[in-house]
C-alpha positions in Angstrom: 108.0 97.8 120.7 104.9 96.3 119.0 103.8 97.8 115.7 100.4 97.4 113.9 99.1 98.3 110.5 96.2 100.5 111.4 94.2 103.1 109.7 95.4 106.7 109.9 92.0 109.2 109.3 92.4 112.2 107.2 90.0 114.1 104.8 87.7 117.0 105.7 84.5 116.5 108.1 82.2 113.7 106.7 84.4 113.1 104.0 87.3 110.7 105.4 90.2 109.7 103.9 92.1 106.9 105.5 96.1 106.2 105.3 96.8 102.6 106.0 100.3 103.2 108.3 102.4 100.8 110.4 103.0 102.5 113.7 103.9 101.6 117.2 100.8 100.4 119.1 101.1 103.1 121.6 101.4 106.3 119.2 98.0 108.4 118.8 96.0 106.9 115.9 96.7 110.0 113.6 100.1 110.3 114.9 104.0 108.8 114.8 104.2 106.2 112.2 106.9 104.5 110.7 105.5 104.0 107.2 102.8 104.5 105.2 102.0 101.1 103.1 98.7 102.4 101.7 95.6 104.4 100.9 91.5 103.6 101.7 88.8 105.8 100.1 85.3 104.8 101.5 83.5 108.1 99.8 84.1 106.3 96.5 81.8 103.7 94.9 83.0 101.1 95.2 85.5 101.9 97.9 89.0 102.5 96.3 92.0 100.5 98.0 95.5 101.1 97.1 98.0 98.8 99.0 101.6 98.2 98.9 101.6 94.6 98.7 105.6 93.6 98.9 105.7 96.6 102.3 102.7 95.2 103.6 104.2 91.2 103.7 107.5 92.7 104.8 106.2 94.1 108.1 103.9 91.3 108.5 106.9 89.0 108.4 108.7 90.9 110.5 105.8 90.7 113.5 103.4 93.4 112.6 99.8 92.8 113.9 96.8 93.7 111.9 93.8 95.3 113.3 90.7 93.6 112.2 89.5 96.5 109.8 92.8 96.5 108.0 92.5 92.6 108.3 89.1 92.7 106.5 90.4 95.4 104.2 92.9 93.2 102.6 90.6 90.2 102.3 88.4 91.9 100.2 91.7 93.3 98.3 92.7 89.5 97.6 95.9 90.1 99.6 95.7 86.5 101.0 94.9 84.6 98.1 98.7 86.0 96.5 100.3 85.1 99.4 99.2 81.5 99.0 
């Protein structure tokens, strides 16, 4: 089983609402997950990101693979930088 972090959409018609889950990579993107490790709000200005930093670096530890929104998601979020 290979699991990603991914964005989960939610939120009415043209007002989205993203959940940032870890989920197996061949479950529907709104579907099964096995956790959720954050929240993304692109309506706002600026953008509001809530994360779950010690969840997040668990499941990357354990193999989890990031798509590259969530990847650029945390960059701007300074995830890497605390890591370091």
């Amino acid at each position: 089983m290979s699991v990603k972090i991914r964005l989960a959409r939610h939120g009415a018609k043209k007002r989205p609402f993203y959940r940032i889950v870890v989920a197996d990579s061949k479950s529907p993107r709104d579907g099964r997950l096995l956790e959720n490790v954050g929240t993304y709000n692109p309506v706002l200005d600026p953008a509001e990101v809530v994360l779950k930093t010690e969840r997040i670096k668990y499941w990357i530890d354990k193999g989890a693979i990031l798509t590259d929104t969530v990847k650029s998601l945390l960059k701007k979020e300074g995830f890497f930088a605390k890591l370091a």
